[in-house]
C-alpha positions in Angstrom: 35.6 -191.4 19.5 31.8 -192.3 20.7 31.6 -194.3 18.4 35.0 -196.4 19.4 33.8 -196.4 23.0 30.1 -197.7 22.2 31.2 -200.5 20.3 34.2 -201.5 23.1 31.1 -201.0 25.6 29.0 -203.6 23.6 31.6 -206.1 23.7 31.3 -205.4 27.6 27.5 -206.4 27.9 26.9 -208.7 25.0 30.0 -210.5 24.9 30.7 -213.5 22.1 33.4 -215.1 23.5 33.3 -215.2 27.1 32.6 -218.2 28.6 34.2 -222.1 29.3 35.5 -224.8 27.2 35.1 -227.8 28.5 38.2 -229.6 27.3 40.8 -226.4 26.7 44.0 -227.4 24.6 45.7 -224.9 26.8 44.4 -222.5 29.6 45.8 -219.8 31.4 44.9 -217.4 34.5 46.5 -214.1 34.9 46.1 -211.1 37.6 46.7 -207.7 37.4 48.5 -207.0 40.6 47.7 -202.9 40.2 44.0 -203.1 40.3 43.1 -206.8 41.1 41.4 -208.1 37.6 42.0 -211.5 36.9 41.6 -213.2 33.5 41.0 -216.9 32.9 41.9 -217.4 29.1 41.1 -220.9 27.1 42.2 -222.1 24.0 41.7 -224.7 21.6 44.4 -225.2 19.0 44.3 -227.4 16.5 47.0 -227.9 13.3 49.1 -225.0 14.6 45.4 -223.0 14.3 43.3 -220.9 16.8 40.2 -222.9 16.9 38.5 -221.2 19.6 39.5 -218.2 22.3 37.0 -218.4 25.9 37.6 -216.3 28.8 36.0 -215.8 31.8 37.1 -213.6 35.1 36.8 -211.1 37.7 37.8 -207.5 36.0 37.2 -204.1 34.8 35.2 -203.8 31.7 38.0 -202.6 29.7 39.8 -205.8 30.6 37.0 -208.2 29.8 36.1 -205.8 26.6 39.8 -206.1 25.2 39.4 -210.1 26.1 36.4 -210.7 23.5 37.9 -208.1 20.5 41.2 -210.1 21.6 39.6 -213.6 20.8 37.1 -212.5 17.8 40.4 -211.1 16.4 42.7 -214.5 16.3 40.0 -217.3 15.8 41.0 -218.7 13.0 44.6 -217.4 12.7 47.4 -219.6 12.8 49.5 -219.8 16.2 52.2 -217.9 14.0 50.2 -214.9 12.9 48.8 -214.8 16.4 52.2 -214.8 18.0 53.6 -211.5 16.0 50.6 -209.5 17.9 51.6 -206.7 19.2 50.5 -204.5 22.6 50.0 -202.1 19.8 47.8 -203.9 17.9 45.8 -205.1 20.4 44.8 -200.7 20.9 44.5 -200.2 17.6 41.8 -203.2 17.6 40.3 -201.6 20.7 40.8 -198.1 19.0 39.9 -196.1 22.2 42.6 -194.1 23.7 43.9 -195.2 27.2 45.3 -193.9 30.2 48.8 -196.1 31.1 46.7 -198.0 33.8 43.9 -199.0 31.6 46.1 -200.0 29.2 47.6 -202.5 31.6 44.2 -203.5 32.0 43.7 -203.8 28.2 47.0 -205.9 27.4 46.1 -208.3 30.8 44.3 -210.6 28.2 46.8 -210.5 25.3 49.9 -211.3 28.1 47.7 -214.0 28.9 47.4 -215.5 25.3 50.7 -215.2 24.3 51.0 -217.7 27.6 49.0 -220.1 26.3 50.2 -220.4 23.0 53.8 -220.5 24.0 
């Protein structure tokens, strides 16, 4: 379980996909009315693919952790695959067990990706 929380921790600090693209195919921004994080999401899709996931925003670090596993997950993926994603899925990627609130904090980013790719 240390293990699980380390590695969700690293995405945290050393983040690899959070950041800005400068011309987005789609971009979204959600809030969290319950504790206030807010999650700008960017995409880039080209030929029904996942080119590249950025995000950027003002929230907890479990929200801005699940954000980068989100995006390192689906890069690459076709909007398809990307779409059958669960809420599921996404904790089983995170693989750290969550209190109810934290996992609204978790799923902020994948609720924001489906968006996008609707």
């Amino acid at each position: 379980m240390n293990m699980y929380r380390e590695e969700l921790m690293e995405h945290y600090k050393n983040p690899l996909h959070r950041g800005v693209i400068k011309n987005p195919t789609r971009e979204v921004e959600k809030k969290n009315p319950m504790c206030g994080d807010i999650i700008r999401l960017q995409v880039i899709v080209k030929g029904n693919v996942v080119e590249d996931v950025k995000y950027n925003g003002e929230s907890c670090a479990i929200c801005l952790a699940s954000a980068d596993i989100l995006a390192h997950e689906v890069i690459g993926k076709s909007v398809f695959e990307v779409k059958k994603m669960s809420k599921k899925d996404l904790l089983e990627l995170i693989g750290v067990e969550l209190t109810t609130s934290r996992v609204k904090c978790a799923e902020l980013s994948l609720i924001a990706l489906m968006e996008a790719l609707k």
